[in-house]
Biopython code that builds the backbone (N, CA, C, O; Angstrom):
import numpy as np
from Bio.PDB.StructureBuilder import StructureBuilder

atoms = [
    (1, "UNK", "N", (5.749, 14.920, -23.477)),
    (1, "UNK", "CA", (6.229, 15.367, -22.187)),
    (1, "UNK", "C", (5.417, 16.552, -21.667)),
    (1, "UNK", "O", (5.519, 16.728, -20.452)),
    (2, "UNK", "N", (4.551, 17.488, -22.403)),
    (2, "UNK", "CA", (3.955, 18.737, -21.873)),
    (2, "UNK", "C", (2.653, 17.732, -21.837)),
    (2, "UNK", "O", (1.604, 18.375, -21.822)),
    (3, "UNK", "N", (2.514, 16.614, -21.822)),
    (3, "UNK", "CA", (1.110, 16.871, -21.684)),
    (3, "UNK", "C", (1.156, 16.315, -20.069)),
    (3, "UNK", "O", (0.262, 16.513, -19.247)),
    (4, "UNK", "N", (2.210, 15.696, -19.865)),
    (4, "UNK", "CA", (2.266, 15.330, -18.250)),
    (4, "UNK", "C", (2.737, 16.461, -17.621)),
    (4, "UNK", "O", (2.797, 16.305, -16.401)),
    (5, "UNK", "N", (2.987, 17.225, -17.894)),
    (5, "UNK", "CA", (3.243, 18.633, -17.040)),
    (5, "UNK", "C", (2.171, 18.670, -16.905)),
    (5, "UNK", "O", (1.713, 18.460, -15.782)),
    (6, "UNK", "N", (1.314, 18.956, -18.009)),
    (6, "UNK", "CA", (-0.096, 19.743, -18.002)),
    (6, "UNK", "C", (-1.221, 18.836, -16.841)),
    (6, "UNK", "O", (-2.208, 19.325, -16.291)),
    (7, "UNK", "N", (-0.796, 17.656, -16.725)),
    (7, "UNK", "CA", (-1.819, 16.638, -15.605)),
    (7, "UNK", "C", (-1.373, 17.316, -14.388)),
    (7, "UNK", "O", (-2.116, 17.902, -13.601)),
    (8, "UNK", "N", (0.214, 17.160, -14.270)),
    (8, "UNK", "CA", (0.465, 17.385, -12.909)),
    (8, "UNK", "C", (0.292, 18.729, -12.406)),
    (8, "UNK", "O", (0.311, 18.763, -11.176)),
    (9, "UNK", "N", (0.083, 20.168, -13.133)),
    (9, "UNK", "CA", (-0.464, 21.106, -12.591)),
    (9, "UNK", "C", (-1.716, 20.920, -12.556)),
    (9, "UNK", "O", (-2.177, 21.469, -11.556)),
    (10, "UNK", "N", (-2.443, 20.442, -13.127)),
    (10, "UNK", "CA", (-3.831, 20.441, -12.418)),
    (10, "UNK", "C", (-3.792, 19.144, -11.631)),
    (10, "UNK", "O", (-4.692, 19.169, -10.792)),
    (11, "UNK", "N", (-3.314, 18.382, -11.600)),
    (11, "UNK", "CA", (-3.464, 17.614, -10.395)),
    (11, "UNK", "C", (-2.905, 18.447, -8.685)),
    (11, "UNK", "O", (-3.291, 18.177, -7.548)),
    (12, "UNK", "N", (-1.871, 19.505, -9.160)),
    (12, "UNK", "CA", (-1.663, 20.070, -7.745)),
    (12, "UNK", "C", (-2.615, 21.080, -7.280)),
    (12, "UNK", "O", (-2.864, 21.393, -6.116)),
    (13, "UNK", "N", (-3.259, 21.684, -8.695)),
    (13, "UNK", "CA", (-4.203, 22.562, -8.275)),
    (13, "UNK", "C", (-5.288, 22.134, -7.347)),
    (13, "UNK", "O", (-5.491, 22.615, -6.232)),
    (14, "UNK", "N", (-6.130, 20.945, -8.063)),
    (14, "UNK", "CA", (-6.831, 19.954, -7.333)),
    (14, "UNK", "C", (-6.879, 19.956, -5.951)),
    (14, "UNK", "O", (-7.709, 20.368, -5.140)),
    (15, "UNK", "N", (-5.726, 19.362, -5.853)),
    (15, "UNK", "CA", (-4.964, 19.067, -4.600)),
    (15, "UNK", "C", (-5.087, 20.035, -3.358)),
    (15, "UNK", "O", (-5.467, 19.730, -2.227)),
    (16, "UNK", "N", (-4.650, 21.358, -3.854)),
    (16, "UNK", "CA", (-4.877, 22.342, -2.929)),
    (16, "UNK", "C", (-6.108, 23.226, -2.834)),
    (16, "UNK", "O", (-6.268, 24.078, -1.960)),
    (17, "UNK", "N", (-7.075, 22.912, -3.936)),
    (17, "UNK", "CA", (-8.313, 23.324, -4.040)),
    (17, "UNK", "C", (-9.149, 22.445, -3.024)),
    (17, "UNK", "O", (-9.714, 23.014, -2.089)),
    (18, "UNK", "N", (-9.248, 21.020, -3.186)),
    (18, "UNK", "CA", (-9.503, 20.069, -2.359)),
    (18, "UNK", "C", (-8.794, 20.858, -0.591)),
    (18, "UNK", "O", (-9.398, 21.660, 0.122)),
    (19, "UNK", "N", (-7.576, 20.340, -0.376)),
    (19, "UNK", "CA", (-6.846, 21.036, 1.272)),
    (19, "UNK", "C", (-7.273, 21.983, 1.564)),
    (19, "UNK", "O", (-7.402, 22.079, 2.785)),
    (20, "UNK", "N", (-7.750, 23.240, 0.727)),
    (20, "UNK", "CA", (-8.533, 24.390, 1.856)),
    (20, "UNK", "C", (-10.269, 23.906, 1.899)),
    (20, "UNK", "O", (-10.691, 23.597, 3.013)),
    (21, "UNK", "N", (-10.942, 23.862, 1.089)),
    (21, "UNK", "CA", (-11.925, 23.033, 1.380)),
    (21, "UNK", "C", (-12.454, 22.426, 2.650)),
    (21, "UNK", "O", (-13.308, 22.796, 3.456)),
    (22, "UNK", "N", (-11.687, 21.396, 2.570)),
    (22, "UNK", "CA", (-11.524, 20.259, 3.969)),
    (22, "UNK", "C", (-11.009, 21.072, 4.877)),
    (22, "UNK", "O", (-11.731, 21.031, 5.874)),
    (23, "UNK", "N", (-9.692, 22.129, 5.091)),
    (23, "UNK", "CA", (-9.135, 22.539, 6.038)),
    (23, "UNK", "C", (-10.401, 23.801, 6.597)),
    (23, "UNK", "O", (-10.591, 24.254, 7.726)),
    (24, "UNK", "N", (-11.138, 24.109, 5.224)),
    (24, "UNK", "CA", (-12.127, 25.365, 6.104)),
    (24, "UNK", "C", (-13.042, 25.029, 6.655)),
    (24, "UNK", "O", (-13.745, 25.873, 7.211)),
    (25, "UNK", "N", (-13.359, 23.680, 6.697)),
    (25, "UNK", "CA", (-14.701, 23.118, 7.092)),
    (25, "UNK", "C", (-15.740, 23.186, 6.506)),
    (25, "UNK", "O", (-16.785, 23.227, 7.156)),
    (26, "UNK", "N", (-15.753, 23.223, 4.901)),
    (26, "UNK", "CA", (-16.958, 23.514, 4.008)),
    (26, "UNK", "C", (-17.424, 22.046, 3.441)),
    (26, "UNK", "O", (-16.620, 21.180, 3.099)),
    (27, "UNK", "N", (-18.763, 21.912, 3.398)),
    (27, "UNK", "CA", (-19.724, 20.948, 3.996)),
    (27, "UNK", "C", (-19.592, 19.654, 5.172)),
    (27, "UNK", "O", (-20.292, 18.655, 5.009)),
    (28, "UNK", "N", (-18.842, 19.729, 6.116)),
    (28, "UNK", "CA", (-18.740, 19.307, 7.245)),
    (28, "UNK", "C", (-20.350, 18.967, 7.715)),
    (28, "UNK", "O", (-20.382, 17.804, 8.117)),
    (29, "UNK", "N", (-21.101, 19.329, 7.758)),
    (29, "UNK", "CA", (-23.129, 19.282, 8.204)),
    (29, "UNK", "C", (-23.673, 18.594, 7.248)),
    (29, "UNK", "O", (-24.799, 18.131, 7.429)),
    (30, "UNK", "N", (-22.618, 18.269, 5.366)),
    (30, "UNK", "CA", (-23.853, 17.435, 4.824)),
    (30, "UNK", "C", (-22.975, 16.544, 3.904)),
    (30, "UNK", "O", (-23.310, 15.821, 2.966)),
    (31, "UNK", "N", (-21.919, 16.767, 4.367)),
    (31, "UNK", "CA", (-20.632, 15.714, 3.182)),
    (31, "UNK", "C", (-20.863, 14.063, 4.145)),
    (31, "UNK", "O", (-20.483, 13.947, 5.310)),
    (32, "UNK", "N", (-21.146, 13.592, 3.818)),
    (32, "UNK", "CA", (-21.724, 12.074, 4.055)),
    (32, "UNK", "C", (-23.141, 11.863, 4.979)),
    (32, "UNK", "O", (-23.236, 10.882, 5.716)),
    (33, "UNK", "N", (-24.072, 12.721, 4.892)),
    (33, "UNK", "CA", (-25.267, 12.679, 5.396)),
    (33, "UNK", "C", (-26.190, 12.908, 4.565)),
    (33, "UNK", "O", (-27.169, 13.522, 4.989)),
    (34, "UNK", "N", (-26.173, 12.658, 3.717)),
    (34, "UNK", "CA", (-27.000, 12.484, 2.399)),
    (34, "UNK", "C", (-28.246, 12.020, 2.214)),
    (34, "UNK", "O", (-28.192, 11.113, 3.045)),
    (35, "UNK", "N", (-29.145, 11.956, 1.838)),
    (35, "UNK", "CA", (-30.193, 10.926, 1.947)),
    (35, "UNK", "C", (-29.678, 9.760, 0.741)),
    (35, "UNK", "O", (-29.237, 9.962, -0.390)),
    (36, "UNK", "N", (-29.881, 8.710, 1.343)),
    (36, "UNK", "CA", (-28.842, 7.507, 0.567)),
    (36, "UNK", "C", (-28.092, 6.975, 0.957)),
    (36, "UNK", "O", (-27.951, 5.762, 0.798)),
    (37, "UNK", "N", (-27.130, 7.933, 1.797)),
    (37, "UNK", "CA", (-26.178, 7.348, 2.343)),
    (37, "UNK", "C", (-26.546, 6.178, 3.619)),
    (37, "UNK", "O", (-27.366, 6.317, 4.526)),
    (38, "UNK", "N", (-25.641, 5.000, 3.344)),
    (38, "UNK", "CA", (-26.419, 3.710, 4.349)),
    (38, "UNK", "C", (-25.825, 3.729, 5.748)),
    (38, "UNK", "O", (-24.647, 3.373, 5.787)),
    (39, "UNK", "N", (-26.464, 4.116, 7.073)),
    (39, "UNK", "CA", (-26.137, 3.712, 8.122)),
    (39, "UNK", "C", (-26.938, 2.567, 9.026)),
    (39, "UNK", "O", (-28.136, 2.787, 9.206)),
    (40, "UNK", "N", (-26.537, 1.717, 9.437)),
    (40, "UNK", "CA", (-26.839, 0.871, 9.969)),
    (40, "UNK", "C", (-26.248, 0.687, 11.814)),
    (40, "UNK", "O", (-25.111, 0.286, 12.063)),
    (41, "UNK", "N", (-27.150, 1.023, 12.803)),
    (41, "UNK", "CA", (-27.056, 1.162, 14.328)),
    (41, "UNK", "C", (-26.954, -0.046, 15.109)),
    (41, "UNK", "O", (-27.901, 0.093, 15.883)),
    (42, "UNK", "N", (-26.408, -1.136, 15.395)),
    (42, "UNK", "CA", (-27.209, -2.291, 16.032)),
    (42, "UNK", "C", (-26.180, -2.500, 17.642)),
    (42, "UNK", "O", (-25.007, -2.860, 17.735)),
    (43, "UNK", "N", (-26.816, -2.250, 18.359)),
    (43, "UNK", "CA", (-26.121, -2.518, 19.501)),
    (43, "UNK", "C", (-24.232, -1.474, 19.858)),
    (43, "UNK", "O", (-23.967, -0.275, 19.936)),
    (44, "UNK", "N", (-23.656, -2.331, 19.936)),
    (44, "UNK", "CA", (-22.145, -1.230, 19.753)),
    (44, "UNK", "C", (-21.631, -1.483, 18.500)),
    (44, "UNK", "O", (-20.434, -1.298, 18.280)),
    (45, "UNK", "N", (-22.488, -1.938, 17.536)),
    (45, "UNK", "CA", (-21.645, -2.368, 15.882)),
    (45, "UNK", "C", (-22.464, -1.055, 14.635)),
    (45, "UNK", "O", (-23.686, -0.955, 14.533)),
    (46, "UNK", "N", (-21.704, -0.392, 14.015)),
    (46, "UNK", "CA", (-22.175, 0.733, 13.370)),
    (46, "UNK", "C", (-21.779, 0.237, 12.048)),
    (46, "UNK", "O", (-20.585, -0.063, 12.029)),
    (47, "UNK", "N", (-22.313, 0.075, 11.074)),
    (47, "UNK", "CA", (-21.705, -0.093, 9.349)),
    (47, "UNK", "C", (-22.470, 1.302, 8.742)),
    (47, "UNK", "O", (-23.537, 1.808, 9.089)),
    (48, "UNK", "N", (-21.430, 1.751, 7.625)),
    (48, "UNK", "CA", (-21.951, 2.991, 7.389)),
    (48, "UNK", "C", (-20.956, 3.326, 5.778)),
    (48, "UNK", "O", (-19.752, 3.522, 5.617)),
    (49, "UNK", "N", (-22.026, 3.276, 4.867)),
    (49, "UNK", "CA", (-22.004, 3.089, 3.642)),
    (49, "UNK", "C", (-22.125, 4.405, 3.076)),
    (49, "UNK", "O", (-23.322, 4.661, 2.941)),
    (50, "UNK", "N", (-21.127, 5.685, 2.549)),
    (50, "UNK", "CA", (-21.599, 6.763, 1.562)),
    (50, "UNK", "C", (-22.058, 6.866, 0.553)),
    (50, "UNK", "O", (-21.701, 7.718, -0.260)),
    (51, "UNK", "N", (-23.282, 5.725, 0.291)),
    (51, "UNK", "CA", (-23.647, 5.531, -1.225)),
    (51, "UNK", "C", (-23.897, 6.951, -2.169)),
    (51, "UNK", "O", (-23.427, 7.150, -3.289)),
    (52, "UNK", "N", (-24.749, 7.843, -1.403)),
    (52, "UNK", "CA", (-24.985, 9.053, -2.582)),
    (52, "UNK", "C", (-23.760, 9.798, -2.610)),
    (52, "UNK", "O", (-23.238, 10.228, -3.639)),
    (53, "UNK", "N", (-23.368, 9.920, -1.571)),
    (53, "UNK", "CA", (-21.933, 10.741, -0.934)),
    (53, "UNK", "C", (-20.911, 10.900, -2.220)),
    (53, "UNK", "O", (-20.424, 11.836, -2.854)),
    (54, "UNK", "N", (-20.839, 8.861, -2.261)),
    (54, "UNK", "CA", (-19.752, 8.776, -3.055)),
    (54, "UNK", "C", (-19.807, 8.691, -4.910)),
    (54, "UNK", "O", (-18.973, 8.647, -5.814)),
    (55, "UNK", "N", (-21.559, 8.702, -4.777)),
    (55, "UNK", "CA", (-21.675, 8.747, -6.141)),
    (55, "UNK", "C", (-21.302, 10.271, -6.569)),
    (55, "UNK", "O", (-20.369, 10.507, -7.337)),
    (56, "UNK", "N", (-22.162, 11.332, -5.969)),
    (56, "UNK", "CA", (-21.585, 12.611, -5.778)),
    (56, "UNK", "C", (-20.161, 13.190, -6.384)),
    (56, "UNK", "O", (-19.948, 13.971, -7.311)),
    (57, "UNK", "N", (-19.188, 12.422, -5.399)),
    (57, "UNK", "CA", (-18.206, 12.768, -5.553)),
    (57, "UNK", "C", (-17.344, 12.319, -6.945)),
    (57, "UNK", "O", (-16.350, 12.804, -7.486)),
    (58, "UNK", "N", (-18.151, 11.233, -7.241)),
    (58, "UNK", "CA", (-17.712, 10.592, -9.150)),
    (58, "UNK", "C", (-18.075, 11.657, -10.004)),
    (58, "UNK", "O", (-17.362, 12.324, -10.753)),
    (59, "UNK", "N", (-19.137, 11.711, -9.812)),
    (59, "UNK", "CA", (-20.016, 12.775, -10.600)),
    (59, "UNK", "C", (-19.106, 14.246, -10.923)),
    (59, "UNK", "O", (-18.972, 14.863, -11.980)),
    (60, "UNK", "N", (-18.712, 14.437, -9.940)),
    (60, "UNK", "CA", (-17.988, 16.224, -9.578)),
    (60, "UNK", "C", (-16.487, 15.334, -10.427)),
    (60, "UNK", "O", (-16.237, 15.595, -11.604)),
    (61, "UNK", "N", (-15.757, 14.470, -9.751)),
    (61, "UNK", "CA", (-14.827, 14.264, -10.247)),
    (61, "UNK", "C", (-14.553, 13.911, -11.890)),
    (61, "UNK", "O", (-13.573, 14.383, -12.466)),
    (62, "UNK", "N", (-15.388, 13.157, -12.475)),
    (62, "UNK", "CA", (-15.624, 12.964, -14.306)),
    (62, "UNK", "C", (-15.793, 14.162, -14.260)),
    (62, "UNK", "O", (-14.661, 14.639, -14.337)),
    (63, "UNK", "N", (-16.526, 14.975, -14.181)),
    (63, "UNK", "CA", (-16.622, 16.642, -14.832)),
    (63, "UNK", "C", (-15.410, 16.966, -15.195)),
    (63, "UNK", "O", (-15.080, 16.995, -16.381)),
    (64, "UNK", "N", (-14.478, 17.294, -14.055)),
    (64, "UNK", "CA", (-13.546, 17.768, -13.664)),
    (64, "UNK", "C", (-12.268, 17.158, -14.767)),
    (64, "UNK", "O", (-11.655, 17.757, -15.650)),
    (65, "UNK", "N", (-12.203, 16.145, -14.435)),
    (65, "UNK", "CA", (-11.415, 15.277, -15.864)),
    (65, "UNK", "C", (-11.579, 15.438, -17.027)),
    (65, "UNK", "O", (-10.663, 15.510, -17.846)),
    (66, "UNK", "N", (-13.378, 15.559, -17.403)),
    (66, "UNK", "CA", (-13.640, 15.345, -18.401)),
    (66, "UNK", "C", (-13.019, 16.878, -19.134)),
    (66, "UNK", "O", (-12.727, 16.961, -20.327)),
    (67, "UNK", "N", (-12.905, 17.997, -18.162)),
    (67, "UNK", "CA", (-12.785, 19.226, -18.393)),
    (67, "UNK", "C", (-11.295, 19.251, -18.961)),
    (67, "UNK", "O", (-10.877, 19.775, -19.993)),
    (68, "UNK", "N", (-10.580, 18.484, -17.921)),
    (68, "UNK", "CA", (-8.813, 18.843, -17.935)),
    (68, "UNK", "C", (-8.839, 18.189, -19.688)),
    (68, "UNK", "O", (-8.296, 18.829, -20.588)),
    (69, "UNK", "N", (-9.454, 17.033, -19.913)),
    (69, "UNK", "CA", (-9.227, 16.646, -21.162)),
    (69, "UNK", "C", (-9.119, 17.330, -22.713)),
    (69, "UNK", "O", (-8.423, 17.175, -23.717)),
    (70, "UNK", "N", (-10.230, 18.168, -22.279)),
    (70, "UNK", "CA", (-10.790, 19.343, -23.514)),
    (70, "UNK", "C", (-9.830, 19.831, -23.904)),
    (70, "UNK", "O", (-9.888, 20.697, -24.777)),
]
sb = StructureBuilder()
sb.init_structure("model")
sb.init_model(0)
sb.init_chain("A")
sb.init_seg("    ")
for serial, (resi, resn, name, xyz) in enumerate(atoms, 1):
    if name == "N":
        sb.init_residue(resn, " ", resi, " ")
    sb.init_atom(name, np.array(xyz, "f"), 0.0, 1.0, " ", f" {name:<3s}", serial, name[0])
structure = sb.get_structure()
């Protein structure tokens, strides 16, 4: 039972570490403009793929897990 306590405070920490982040506008100029990331322009049809974006964000996130695990 403490070890699901122990997820769910760091899952709220997360949580609100993540909400000011996003709420302060910190990387807004390069959080999905990546080089990698796939956009495609054709007429009025836009497809638009965060490939490095979202590898990125795996990357940061396993850390992060891998950390809570330790």
């Amino acid at each position: 039972m403490q070890e699901i306590g122990k997820i769910l405070v760091f899952l709220g920490i997360f949580l609100i570490v993540t909400g000011l982040i996003i709420g302060l506008g910190f990387g807004k100029g390069w959080i999905g403009r990546l080089p990698g990331d796939i956009k495609i322009e054709k007429g009025n049809f836009t497809f638009y793929f965060p490939l490095t974006t979202s590898i990125l964000i795996s990357i940061i996130l396993s850390f992060i897990f891998w950390l809570i695990r330790k």
